[in-house]
N, C-alpha and C positions, 0 to 999 in steps of 0.2 A: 360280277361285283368287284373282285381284284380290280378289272381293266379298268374301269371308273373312277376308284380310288386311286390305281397311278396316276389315271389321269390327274383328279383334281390334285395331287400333289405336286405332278410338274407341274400345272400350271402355275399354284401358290409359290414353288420354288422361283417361276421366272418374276411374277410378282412379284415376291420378297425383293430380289437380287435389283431391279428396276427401284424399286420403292429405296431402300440404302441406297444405290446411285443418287437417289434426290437428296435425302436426308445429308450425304458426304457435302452436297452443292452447298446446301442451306446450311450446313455446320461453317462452310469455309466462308462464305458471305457474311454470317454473323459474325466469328472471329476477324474478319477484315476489317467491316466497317463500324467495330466495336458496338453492335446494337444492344447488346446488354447494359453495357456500359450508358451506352446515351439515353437509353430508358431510362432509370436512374437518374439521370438527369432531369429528365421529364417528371418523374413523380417526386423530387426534391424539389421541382419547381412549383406545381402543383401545392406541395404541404407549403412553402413559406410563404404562396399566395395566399391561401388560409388563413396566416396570421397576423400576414399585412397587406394589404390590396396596393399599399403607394409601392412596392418592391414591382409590381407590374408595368412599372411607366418604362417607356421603349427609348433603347440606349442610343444617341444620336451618333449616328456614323464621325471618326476622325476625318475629318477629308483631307488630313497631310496623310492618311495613311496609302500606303501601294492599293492599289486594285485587287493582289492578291491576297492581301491579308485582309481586306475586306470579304471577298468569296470565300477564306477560310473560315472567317468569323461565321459566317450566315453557315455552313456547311456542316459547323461543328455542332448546331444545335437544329436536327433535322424534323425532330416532332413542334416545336413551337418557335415563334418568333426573336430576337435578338433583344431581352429586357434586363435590367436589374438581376432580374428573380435567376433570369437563365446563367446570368453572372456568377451569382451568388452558389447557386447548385451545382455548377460546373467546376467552381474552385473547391466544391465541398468533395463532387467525383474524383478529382484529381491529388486532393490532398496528399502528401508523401505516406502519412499515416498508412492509408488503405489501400493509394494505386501502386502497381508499379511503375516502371520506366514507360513512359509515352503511350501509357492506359489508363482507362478509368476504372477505379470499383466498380464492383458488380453488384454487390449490397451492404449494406451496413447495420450495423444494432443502433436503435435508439439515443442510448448512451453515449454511444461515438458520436452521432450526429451534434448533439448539444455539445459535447467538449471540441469537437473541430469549428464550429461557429463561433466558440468562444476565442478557441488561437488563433481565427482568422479576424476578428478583433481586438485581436491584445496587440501591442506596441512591439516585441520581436516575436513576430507570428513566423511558424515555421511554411506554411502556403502560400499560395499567393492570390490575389485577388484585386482587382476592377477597383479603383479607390474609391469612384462614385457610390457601387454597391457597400464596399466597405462604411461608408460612411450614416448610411440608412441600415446598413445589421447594427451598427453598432448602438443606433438608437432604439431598436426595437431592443437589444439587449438589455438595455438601460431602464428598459421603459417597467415598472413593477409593477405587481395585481393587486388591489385593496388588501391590505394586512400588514404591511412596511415592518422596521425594522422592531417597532415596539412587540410588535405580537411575538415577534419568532422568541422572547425570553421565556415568555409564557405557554409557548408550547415545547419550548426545551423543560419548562418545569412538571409539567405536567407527563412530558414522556419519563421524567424519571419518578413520578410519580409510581404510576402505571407499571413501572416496571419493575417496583418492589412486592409487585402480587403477580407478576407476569413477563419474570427474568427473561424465558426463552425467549420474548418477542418484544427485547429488547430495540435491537435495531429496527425493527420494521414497522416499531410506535415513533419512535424519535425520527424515521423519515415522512413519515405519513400525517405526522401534527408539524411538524416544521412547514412539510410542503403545502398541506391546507393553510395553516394561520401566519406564517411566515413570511419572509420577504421573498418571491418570487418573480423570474423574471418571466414578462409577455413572450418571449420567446420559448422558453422552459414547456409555459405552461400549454402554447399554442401547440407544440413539439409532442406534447404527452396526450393530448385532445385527439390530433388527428394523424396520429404518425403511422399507426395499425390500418386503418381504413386508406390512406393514402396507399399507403405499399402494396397490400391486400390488391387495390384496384390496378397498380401497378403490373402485378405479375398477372393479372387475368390479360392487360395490355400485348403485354409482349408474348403472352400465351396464343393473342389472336392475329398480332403481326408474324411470328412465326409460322402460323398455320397459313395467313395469307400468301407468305414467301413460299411454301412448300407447294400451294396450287399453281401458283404462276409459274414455277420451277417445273411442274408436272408439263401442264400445259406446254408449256413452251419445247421443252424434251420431245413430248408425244408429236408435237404439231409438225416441227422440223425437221425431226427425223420421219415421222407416221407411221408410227408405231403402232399397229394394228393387232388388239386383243383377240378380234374374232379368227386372222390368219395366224396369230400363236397357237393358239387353242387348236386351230386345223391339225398344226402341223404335230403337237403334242397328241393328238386323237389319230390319227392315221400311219404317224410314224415310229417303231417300235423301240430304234435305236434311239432316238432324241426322247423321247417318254424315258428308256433306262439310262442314259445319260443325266438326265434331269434329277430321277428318283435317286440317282448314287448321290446327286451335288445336295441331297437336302439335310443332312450332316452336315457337311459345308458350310450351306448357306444358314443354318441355324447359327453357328458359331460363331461365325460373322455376323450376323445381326444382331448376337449376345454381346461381342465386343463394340462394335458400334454404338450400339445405346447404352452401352454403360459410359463412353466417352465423354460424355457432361458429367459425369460422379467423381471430378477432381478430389473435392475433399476426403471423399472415402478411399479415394486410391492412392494417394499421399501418405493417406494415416497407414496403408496396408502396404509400400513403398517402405515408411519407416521404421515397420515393425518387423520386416525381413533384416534389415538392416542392426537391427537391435533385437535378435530374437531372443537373447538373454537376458534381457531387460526384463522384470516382473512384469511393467506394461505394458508388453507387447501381445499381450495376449488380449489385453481391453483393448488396443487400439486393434485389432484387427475384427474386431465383435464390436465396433463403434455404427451408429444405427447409418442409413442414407446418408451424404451429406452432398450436394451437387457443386456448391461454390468454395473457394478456398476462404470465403471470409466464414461460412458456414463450422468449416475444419477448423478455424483458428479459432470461434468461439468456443465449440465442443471439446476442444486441446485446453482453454483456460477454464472452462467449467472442471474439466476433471483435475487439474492444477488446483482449483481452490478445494476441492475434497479429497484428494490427496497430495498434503503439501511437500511432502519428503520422496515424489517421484521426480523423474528426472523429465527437465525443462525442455521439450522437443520444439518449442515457439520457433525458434531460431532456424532448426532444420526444416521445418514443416513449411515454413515462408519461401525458402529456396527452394525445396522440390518443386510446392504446388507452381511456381513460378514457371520452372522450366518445363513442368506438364502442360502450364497451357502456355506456353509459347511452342511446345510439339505438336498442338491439338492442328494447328493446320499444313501439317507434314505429316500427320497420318493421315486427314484428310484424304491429300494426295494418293496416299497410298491405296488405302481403300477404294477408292474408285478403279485403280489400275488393276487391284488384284478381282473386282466385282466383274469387269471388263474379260477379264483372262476366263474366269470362270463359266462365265457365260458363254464366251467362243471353243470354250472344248466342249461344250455340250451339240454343238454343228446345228446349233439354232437361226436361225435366220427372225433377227429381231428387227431390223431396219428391211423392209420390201425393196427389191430390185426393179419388180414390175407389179403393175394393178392391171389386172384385166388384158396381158398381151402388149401394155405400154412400160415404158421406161418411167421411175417415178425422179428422177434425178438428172434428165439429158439437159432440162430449161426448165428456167423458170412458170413457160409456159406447162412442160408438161408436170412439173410439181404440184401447179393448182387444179391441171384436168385432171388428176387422182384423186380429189375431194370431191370430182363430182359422179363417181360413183358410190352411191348411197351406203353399201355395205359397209366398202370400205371408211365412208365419214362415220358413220356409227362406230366403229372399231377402236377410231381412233378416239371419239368421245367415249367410249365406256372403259377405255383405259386410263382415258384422264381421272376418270372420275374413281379407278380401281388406285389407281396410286394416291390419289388425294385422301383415301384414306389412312397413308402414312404407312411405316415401317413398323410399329408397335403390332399394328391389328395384325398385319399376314406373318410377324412373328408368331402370334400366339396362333393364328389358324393353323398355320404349319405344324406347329408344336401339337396342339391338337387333332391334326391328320395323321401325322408321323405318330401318335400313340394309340390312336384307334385301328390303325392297319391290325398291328396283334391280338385287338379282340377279334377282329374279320374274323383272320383267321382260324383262331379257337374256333370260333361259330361255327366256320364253315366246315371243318374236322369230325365236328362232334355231329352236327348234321348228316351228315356227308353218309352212303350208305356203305354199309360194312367195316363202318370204323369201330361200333361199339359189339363188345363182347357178351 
């Protein structure tokens, strides 16, 4: 029973250590080509379609412009076509407010959204934007809901009505009747309708084009190198040194896969960054007890919620902007790194992860002899049940590992107590 349980441990160890090599790929690809950022796009695009369908009309190409700022234009907006709407969301990603330097936001509050729409049609707007799109936000802005300016006295009167039997909820009568009977803007309202459900479908989005990149990433990995599951597994089942080699790395490789995945929890690692920094600070004890936060816009909300309920702590907005900045401009030099150290890891273990030969042939002399290794069947199976072992991600053979590595010490108890001549 031991022997089987090493086994399945190295194997999960080689799995894991393979599966982060993908995840390291697919972290550095997104941070390249700013996919979070351009989702976002996509589903700001999406909500102001919502609220105005003529924001849809397709932006006609300058033709004094260069060739290549034409390919930039189309490139910059890689989930939908070049319109208004794309205009409009793009200047909203980019706004100084939320991005940084030569980034988009990654997400935004509600709130933000409507006051950055509004400064991108006021007169010195701090953004910049398309003047054609400008010119249609600013009319949907304009445009009110039935209730105009008469009503809104009459529900300022009545909020203070209400509020002489119902002080504590003072403020949240007087926005709630202003915003029902009041003058409200078509954008406002369009914004408050569908802004939850836009986003919601948003991150299921980029939920499934990440998983897409992580197959293809596997795929391609497995195929080119041929990477064969069934000759790991041989060699982890027959050979005693690579089995203890293996079982020593799974320490290792947990800790690593610990650090890895926590690597998208910017916000949480910022506030826990700050708080060593400040460890004398009364808040440094809440910011370190601050719940998940994955994105820095996340942190900078959760930094101003606790600002408004404790107004006499000390303003960390200011620091918290420049950390999370520099973490994720490091996010793809650790990248780097991690894959060198997953690499080093796996060659002191004297694994033989890429095949030299299939069957007596060379897998690597020609291109010819590359494809006649596919057409031993074992071997194409191998290589497909490994595609399919990594595609399901770094998360899963974390926790199997986790949970192999804790059941070995029940084994053992068992076997002990079993065992004859052990009990008294």
């Amino acid at each position: 029973m031991f022997q089987q349980l090493d086994i399945a441990i190295a194997f999960v160890v080689v799995v894991l250590l393979l599966s982060l090599l993908v995840m390291a790929i697919v972290q550095a690809i997104s941070a390249l080509f700013d996919l979070r950022g351009k989702n976002l796009v996509r589903a700001l695009a999406d909500l102001l379609k919502q609220i105005d369908s003529g924001l849809n009309s397709k932006v006609e190409d300058d033709a004094k412009a260069p060739w290549w700022e034409k390919l930039r234009d189309k490139l910059e907006h890689p989930f939908t076509r070049v319109t208004l709407v794309t205009r409009v969301a793009d200047a909203v990603a980019k706004h100084p407010v939320l991005a940084h330097t030569f980034t988009r936001a990654k997400s935004l509050r509600k709130e933000e959204l409507i006051d950055i729409l509004k400064d991108l049609c006021s007169k010195d707007m701090i953004g910049t934007i398309d003047p054609a799109a400008k010119e249609r936000l600013q009319a949907i802005l304009a445009a009110q809901v039935p209730g105009g300016a008469a009503t809104e006295g009459t529900a300022q009167r009545m909020a203070a009505e209400l509020a002489k039997n119902f002080p504590g909820l003072k403020d949240q009568m007087d926005r709630v009747l202003t915003y029902s009977l009041g003058s409200v803007s078509q954008m406002e309202v369009g914004v408050e309708k569908w802004f939850d459900t836009v986003m919601d479908r948003a991150s299921d989005v980029f939920t499934r084009w990440t998983r897409t990149i992580t197959i293809l990433i596997s795929v391609l990995l497995v195929v080119v190198l041929q990477i064969d599951a069934g000759l790991i597994l041989k060699q982890v089942s027959i050979d005693p040194a690579v089995r203890a080699g293996l079982f020593k790395l799974s320490d290792t490789a947990l800790t690593q896969a610990d650090e890895t995945l926590k690597t998208g929890n910017r916000g949480t690692a910022t506030l826990s960054a700050i708080a060593d920094q400040h460890s004398t600070d009364p808040a440094a004890s809440d910011l370190r007890n601050a719940p998940l936060l994955v994105t820095c816009q996340q942190g900078k909300q959760w930094l101003e919620d606790y600002k408004s309920k404790h107004p006499t702590s000390t303003d960390f907005q200011p620091e918290f902007n420049d950390r999370c900045e520099e973490l994720t401009a490091a996010q793809l030099r650790r990248t780097g790194s991690q894959m060198g150290s997953i690499r080093d890891d796996l060659n002191a273990t004297n694994l033989t992860i890429v095949p030299e030969m299939i069957n007596g042939e060379p897998v690597f002399g020609s291109p010819k002899s590359w494809l006649r290794a596919y057409q031993h069947r074992w071997h194409l199976l191998g290589t497909l049940a490994m595609v399919v072992l990594l595609s399901l991600g770094a998360p899963f053979w974390f926790n199997a590992l986790k949970q192999l590595s804790n059941l070995k010490p029940s084994v053992t108890r068992k076997i002990e107590k079993e065992a004859p001549g052990t009990q008294s």
